[in-house]
TIVO-149629 format. One record per residue (C-alpha): residue number from 0; chain; x, y, z. Coordinates in pm, 1 decimal, decimal comma. Layout:
% residues N
+-----+-------+----------+----------+----------+
|   n | chain |        X |        Y |        Z |
+-----+-------+----------+----------+----------+
| NUM |     A |        X |        Y |        Z |
...
+-----+-------+----------+----------+----------+
END
This chain:
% residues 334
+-----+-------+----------+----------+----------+
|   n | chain |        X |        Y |        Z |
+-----+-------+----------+----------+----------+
|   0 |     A |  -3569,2 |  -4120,2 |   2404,8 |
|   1 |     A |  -3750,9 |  -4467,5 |   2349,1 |
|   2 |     A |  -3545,9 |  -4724,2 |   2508,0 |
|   3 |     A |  -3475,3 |  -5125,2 |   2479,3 |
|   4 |     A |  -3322,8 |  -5412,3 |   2693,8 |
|   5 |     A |  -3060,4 |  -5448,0 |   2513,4 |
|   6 |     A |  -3014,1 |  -5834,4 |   2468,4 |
|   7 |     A |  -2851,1 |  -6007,4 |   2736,4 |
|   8 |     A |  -2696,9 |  -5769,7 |   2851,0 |
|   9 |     A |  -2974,3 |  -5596,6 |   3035,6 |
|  10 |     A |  -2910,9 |  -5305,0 |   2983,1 |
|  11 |     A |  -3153,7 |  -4998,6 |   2883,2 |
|  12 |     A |  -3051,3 |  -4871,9 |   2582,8 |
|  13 |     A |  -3170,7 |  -4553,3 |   2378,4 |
|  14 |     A |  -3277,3 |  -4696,0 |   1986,2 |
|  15 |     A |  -3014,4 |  -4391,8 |   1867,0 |
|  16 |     A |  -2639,3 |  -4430,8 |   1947,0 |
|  17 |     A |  -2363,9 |  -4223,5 |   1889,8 |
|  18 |     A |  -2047,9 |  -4273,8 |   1652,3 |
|  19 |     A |  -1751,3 |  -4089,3 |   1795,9 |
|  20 |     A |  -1542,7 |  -4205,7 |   1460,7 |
|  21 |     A |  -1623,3 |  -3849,4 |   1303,2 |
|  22 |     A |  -1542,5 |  -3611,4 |   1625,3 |
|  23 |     A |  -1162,5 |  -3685,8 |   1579,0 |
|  24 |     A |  -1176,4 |  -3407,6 |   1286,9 |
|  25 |     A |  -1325,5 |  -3125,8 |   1497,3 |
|  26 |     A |  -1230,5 |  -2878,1 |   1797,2 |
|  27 |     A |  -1257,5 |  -3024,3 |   2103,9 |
|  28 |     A |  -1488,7 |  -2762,7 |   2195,1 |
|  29 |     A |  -1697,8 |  -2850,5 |   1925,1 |
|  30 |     A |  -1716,3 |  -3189,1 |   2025,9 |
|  31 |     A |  -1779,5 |  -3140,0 |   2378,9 |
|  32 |     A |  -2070,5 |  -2939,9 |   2229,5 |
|  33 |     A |  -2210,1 |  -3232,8 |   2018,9 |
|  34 |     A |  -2178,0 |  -3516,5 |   2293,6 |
|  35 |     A |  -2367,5 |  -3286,5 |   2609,4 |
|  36 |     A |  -2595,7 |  -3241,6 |   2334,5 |
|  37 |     A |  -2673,1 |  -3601,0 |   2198,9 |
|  38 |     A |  -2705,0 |  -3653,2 |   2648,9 |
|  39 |     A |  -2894,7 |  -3390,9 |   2733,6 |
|  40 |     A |  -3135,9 |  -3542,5 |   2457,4 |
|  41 |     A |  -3155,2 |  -3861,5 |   2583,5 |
|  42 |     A |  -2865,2 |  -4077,4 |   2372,7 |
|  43 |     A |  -2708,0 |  -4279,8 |   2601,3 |
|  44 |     A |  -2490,5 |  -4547,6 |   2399,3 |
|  45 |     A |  -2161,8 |  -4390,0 |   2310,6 |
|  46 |     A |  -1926,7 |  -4565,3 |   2077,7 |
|  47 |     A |  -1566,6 |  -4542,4 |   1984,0 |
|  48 |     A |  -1224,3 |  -4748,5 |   1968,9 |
|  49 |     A |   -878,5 |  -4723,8 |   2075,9 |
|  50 |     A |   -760,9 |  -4674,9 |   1764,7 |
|  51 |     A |   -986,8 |  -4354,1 |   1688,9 |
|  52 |     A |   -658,4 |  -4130,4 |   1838,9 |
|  53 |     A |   -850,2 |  -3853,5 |   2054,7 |
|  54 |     A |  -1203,1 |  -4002,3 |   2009,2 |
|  55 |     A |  -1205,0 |  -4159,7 |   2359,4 |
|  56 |     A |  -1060,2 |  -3896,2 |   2535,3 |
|  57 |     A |  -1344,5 |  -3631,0 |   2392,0 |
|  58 |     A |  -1578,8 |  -3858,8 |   2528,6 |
|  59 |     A |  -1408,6 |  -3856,8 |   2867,0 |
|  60 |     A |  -1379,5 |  -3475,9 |   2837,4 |
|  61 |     A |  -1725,8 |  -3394,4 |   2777,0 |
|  62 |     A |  -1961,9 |  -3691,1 |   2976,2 |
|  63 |     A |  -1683,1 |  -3787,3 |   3256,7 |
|  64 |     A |  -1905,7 |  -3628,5 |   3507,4 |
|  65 |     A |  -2239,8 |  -3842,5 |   3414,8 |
|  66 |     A |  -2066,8 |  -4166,0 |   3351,4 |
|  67 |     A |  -2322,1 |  -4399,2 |   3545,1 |
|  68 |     A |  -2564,6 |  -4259,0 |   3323,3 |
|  69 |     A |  -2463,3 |  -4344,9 |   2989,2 |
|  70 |     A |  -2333,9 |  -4679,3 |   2832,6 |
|  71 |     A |  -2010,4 |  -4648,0 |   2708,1 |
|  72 |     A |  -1845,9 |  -4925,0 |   2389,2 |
|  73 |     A |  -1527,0 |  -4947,8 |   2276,2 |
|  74 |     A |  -1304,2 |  -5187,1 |   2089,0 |
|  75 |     A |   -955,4 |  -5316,0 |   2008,3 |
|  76 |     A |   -779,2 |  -5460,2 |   1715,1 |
|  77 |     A |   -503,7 |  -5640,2 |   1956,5 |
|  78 |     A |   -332,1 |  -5901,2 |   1808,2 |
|  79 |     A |   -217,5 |  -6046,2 |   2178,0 |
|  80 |     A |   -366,8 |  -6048,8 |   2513,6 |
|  81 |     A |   -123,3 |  -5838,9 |   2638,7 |
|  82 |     A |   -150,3 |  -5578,7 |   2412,6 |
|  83 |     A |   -565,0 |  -5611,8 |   2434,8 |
|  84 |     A |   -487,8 |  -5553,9 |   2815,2 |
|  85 |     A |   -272,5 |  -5246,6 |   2780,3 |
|  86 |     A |   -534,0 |  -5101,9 |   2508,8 |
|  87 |     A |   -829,4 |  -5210,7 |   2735,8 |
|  88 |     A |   -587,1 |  -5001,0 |   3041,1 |
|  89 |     A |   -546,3 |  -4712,8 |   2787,6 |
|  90 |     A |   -903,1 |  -4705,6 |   2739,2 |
|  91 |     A |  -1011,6 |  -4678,4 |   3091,6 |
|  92 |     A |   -748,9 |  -4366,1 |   3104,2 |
|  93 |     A |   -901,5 |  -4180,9 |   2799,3 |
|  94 |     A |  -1249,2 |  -4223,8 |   2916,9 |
|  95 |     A |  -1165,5 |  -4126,2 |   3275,1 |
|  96 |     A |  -1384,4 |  -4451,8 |   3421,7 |
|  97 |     A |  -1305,2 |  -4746,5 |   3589,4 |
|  98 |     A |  -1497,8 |  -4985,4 |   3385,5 |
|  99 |     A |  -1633,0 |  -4997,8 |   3023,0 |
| 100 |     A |  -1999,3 |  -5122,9 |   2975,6 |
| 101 |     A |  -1940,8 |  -5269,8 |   2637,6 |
| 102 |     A |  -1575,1 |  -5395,3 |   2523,5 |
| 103 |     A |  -1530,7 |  -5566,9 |   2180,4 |
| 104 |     A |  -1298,6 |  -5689,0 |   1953,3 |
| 105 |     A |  -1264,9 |  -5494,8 |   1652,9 |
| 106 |     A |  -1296,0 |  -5637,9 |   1339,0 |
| 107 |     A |  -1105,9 |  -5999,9 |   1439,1 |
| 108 |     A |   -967,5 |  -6237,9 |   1154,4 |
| 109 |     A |  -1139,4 |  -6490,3 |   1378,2 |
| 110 |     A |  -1421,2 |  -6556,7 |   1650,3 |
| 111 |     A |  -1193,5 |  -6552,0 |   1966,7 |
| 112 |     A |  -1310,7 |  -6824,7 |   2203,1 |
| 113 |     A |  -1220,9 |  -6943,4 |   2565,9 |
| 114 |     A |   -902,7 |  -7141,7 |   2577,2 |
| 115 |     A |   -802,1 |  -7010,3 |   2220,3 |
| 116 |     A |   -378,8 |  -7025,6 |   2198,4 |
| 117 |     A |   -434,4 |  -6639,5 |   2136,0 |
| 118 |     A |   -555,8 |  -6564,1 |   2488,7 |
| 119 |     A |   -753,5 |  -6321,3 |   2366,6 |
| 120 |     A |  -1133,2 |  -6380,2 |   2513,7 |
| 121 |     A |  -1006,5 |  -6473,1 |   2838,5 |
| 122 |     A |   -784,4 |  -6247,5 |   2877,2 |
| 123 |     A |  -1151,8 |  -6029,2 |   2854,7 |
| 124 |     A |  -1281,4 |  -6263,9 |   3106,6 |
| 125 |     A |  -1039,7 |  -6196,0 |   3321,3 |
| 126 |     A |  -1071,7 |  -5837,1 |   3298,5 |
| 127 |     A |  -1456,9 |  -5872,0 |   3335,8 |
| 128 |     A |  -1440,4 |  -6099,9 |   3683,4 |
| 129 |     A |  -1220,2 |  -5773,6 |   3812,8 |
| 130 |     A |  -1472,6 |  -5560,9 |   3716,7 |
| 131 |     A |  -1314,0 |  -5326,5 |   3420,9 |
| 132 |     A |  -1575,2 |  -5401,6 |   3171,3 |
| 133 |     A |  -1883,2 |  -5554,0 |   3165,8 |
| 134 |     A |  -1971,8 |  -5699,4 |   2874,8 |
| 135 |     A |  -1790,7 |  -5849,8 |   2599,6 |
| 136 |     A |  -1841,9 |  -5762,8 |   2224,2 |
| 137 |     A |  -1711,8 |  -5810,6 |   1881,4 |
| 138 |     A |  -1742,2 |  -5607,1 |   1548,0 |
| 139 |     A |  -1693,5 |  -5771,2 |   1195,2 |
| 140 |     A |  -1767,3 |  -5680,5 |    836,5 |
| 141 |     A |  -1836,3 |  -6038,4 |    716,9 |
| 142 |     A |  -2108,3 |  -6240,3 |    731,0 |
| 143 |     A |  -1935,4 |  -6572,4 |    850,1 |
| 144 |     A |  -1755,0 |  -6458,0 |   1132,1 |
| 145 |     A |  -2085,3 |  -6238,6 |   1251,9 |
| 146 |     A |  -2340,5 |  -6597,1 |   1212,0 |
| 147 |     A |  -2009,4 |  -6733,4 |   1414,0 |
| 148 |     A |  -1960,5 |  -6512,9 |   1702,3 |
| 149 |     A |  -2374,7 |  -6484,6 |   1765,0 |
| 150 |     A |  -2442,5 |  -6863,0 |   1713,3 |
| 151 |     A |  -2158,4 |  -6895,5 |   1964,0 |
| 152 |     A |  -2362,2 |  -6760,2 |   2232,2 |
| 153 |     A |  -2017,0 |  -6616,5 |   2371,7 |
| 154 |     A |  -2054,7 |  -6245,9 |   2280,5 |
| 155 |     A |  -2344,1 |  -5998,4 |   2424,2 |
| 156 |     A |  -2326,3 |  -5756,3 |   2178,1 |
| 157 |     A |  -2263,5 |  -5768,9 |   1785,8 |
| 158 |     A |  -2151,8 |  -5465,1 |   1611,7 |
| 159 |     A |  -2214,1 |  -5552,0 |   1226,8 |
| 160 |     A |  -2296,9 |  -5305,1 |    908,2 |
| 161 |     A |  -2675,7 |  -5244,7 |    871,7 |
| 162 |     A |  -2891,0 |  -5030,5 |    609,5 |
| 163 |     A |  -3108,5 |  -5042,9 |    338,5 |
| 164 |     A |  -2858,8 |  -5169,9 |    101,3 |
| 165 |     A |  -2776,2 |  -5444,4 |    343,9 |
| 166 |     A |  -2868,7 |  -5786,8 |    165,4 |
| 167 |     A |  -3158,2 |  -6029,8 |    323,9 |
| 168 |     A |  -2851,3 |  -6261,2 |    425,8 |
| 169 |     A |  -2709,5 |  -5977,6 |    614,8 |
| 170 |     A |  -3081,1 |  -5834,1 |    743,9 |
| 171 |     A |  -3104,7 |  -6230,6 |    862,3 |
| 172 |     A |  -2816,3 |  -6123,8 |   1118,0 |
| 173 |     A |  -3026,6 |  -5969,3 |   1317,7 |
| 174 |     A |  -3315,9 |  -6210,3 |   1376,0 |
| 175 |     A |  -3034,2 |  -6445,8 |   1447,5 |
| 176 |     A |  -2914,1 |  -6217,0 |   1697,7 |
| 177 |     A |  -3259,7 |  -6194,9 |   1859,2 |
| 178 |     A |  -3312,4 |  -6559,2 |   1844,2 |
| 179 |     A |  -2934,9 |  -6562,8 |   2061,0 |
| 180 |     A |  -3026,9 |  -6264,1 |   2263,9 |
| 181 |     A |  -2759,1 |  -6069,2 |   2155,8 |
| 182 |     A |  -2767,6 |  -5679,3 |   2131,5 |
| 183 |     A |  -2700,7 |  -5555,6 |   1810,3 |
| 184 |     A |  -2498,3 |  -5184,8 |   1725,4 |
| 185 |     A |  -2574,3 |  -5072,4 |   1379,5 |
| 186 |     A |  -2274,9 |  -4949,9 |   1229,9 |
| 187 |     A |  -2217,6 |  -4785,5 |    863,1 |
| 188 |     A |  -2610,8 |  -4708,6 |    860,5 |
| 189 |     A |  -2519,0 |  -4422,0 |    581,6 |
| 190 |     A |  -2258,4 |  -4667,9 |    414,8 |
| 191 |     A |  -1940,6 |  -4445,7 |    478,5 |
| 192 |     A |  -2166,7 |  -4157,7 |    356,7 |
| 193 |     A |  -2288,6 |  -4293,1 |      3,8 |
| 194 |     A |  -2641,1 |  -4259,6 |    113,2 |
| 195 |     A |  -2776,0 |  -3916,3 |    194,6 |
| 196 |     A |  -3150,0 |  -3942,7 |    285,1 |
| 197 |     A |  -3062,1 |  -3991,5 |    651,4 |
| 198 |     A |  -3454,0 |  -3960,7 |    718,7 |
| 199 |     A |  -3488,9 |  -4323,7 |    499,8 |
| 200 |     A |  -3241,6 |  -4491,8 |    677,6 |
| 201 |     A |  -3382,9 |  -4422,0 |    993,6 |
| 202 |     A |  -3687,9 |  -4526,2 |    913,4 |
| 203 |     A |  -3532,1 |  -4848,6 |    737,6 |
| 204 |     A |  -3341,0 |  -4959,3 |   1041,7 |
| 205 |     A |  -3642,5 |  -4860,0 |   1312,9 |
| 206 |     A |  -3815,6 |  -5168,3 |   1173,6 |
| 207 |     A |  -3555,4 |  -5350,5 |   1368,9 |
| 208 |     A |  -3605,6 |  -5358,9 |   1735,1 |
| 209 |     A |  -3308,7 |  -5473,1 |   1845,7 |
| 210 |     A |  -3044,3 |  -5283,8 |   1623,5 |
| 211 |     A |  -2941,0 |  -4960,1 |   1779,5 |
| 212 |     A |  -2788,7 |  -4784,4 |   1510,5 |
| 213 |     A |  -2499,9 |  -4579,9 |   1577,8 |
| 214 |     A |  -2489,4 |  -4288,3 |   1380,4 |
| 215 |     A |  -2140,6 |  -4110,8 |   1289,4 |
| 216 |     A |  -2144,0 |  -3748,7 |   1399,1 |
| 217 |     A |  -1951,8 |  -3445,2 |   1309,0 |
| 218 |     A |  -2157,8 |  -3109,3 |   1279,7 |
| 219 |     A |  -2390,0 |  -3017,2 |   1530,9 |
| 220 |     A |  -2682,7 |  -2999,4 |   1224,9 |
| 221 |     A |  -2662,8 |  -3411,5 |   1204,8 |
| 222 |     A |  -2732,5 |  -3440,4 |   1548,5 |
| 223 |     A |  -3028,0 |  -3217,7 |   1525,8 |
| 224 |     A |  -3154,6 |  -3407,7 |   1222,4 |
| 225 |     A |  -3140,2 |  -3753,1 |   1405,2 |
| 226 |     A |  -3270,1 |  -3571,3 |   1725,4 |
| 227 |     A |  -3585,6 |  -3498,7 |   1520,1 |
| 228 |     A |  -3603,3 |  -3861,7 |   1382,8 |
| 229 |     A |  -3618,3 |  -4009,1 |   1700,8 |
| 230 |     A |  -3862,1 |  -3735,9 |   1846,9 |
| 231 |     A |  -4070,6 |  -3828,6 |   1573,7 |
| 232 |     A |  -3988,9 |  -4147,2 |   1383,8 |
| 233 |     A |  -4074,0 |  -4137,2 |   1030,3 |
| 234 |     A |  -4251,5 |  -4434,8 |    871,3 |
| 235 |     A |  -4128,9 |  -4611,1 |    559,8 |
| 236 |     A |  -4359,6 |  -4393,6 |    323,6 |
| 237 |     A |  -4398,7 |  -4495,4 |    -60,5 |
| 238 |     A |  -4208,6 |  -4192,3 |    -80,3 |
| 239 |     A |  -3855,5 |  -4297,6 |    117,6 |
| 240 |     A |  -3951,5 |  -4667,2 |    -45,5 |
| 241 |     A |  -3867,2 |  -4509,0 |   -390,9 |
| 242 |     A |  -3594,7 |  -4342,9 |   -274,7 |
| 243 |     A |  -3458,2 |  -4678,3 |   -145,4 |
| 244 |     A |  -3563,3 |  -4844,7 |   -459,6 |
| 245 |     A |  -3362,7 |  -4584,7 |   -627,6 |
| 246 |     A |  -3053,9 |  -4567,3 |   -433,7 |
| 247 |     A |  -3087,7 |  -4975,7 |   -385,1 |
| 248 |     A |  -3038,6 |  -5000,3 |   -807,5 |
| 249 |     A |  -2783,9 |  -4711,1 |   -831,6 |
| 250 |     A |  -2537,6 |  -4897,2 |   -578,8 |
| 251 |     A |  -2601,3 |  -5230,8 |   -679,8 |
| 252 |     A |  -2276,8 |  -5443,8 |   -646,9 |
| 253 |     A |  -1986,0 |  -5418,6 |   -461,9 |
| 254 |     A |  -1886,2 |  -5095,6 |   -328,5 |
| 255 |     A |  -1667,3 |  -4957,3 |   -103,5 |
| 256 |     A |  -1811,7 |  -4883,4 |    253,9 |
| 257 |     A |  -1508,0 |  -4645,6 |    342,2 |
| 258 |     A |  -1429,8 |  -4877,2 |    653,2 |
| 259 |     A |  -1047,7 |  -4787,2 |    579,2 |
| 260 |     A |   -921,2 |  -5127,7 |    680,4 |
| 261 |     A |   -724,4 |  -5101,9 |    337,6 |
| 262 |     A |   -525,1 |  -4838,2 |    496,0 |
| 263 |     A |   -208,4 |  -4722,8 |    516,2 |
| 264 |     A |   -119,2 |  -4710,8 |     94,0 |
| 265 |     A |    247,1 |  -4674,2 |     27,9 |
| 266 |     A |    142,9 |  -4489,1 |   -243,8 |
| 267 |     A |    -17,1 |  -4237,1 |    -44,1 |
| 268 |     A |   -376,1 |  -4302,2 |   -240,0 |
| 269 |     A |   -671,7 |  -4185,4 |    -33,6 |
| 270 |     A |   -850,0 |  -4510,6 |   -129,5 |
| 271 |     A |  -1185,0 |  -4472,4 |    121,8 |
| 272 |     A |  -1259,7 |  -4145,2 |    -48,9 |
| 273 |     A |  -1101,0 |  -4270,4 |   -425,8 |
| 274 |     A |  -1257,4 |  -4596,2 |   -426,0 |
| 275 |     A |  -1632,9 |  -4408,3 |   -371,2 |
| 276 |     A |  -1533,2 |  -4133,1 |   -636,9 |
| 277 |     A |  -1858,0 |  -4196,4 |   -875,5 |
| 278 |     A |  -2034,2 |  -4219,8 |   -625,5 |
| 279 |     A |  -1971,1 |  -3878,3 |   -414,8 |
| 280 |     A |  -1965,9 |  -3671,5 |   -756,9 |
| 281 |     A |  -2321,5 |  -3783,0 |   -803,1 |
| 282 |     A |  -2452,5 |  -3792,1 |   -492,6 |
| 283 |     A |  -2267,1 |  -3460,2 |   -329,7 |
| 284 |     A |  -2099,2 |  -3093,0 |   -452,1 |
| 285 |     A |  -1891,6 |  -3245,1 |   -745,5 |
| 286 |     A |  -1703,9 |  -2917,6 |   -729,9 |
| 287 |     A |  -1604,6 |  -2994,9 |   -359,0 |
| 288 |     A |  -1406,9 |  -3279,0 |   -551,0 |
| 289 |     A |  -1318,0 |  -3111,1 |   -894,4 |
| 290 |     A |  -1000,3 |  -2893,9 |   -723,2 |
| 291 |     A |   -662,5 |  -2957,3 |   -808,1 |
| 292 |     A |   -586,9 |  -3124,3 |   -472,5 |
| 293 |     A |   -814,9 |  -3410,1 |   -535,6 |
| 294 |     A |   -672,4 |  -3441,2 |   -882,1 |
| 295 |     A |   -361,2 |  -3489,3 |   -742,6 |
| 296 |     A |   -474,3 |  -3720,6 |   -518,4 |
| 297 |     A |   -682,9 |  -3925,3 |   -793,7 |
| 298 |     A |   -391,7 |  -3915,5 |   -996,0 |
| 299 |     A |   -208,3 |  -4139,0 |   -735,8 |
| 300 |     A |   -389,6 |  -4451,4 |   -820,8 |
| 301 |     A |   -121,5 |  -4443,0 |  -1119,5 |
| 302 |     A |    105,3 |  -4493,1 |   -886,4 |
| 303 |     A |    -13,8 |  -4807,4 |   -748,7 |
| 304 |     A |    217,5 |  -5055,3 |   -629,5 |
| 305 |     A |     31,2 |  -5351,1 |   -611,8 |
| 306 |     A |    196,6 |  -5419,5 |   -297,8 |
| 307 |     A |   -171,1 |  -5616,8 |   -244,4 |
| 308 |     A |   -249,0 |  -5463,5 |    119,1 |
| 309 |     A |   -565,6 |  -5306,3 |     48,2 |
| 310 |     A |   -706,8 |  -5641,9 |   -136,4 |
| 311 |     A |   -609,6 |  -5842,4 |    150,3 |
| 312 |     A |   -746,7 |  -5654,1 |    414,9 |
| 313 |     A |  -1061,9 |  -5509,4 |    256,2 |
| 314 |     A |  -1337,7 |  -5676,6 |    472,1 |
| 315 |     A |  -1601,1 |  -5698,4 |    180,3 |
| 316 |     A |  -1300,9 |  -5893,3 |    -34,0 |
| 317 |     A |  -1348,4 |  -5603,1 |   -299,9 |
| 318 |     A |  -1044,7 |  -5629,7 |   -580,5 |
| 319 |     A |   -946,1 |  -5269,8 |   -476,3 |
| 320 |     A |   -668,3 |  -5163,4 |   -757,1 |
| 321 |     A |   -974,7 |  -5260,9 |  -1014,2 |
| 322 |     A |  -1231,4 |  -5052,0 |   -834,3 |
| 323 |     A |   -943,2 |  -4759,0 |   -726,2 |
| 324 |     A |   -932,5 |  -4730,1 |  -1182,2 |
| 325 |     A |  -1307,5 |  -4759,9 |  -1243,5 |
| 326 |     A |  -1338,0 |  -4484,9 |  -1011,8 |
| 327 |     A |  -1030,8 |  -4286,1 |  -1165,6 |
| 328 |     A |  -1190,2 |  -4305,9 |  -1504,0 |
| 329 |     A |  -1487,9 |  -4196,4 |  -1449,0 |
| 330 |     A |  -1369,7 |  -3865,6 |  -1213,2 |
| 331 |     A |  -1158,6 |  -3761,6 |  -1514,3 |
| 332 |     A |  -1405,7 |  -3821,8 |  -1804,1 |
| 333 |     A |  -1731,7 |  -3686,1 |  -1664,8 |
+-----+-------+----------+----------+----------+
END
């Protein structure tokens, strides 16, 4: 596994990480499988978040026993210090260490800063001078608050959305983070699962030295596939440049990157999946979608009741009811 320094923090880090998001859905066996697997073939940066329900404790389960050898990231969406601490506490628990390499705020309103009336970065201070974590992080989904937190030379490591449909504003992010010595973690590298040529976006985001993409795993066959990619790293052919082309004018716009910040729906609408609708019919098994669950589900957005959640909270500032009925006409017409 080819390796960087990863920014300031210094630490070696394999150019492949792993998403525990997906591992929540699967046995625990399964993903006990999947993680010794990703190890034993050389992935060392592991990344998950409180708020992923058993993903932390999978990870404790299967690589408790070779902790000093891999880098471990997490995150919280505390609102307080003292709930960051608890969730920071919880974390250490799950993970069954005594210190987490990478911690970061997850998806903040706002660039926390020392002496903020929140408490919130020093509360991480605090916790780094006793020596539960080691670095301090922060994830966002906007472009402000990203430039913010990196120009701000507080933060080590940036965890920001990167892949071929990524803008040049947003590709700019990282130089800026290289300029400011500050690791970046790829996230949404397959945009929620919109793209499926997981061979061009690796070969996209290898052009980037200091992104290390995490990729969200669930089967063992998609670790294999990004095993192979990083045993040999494919080159940005004029093939996979036509398929980005391609993809790049099919998705053009705004689009829903499934980050499920718009959740929970009092209506019960499952808007990460509804919101991408067009999308996964033509890109996927349209009959995996075509069942009468899922037109019960689609049917939902009906029920909308523009309680306004899902607008304020989406991340990319989409105008979700309009995009939830795009999508709703188009699964029922084609």
């Amino acid at each position: 596994m080819e390796k960087i320094i990863f920014g300031k923090t210094g630490l070696r880090a394999g150019r492949t990480g792993f998403g525990a998001i997906p591992i929540q859905r699967i046995s625990y066996d399964e993903s006990t499988a999947i993680l010794r697997r990703a190890y034993e073939a050389g992935v060392n940066v592991f990344d998950t978040a409180n708020g992923y329900t058993t993903s932390e404790d999978r990870i404790g389960v299967a690589l408790g026993d070779v902790r000093e050898k891999i880098i471990l990231c997490t995150k919280s969406g505390a609102k307080t210090s003292a709930d960051l601490i608890a969730q920071l506490e919880n974390s250490l628990q799950k993970m069954r260490t005594n210190y987490i390499d990478i911690f970061q705020f997850h998806n903040p309103e706002f660039v926390p800063h020392p002496g903020g009336e929140d408490g919130l970065y020093d509360a991480l201070e605090n916790a780094k001078r006793e020596g539960k974590i080691r670095h301090i992080g922060i994830t966002a989904h906007k472009m402000h608050l990203a430039l913010e937190a990196v120009e701000s030379d507080l933060y080590d490591v940036l965890q920001y959305p990167f892949s071929y449909l990524s803008s040049p504003e947003e590709l700019a992010i990282a130089e800026k983070a290289r300029e400011h010595n500050v690791g970046v973690l790829g996230m949404k590298s397959l945009c929620g699962g919109i793209l499926t040529n997981a061979r061009a976006a690796f070969a996209f985001l290898r052009q980037y030295e200091n992104i290390v993409p995490i990729w969200g795993i669930e089967k063992m066959s998609e670790i294999e596939e990004i095993l192979q990619y990083e045993k040999n790293p494919p080159g940005l052919t004029d093939e996979l440049l036509d398929e980005i082309a391609r993809d790049k004018a099919a998705l053009s716009g705004s689009f829903c990157r499934a980050c499920g910040y718009c959740l929970p729906c009092p209506a019960n609408i499952p808007i990460p999946m509804a919101a991408r609708m067009e999308f996964l019919l033509k890109r996927m098994v349209a009959e995996n979608f075509k069942t009468p669950d899922w037109q019960e589900q689609m049917r939902r957005i009906d029920d909308c009741t523009n309680c306004g959640h899902c607008k304020a909270n989406c991340p990319y500032e989409l105008d979700v009811p309009e995009v939830l009925k795009r999508h709703k006409v188009y699964y029922f017409d084609c």
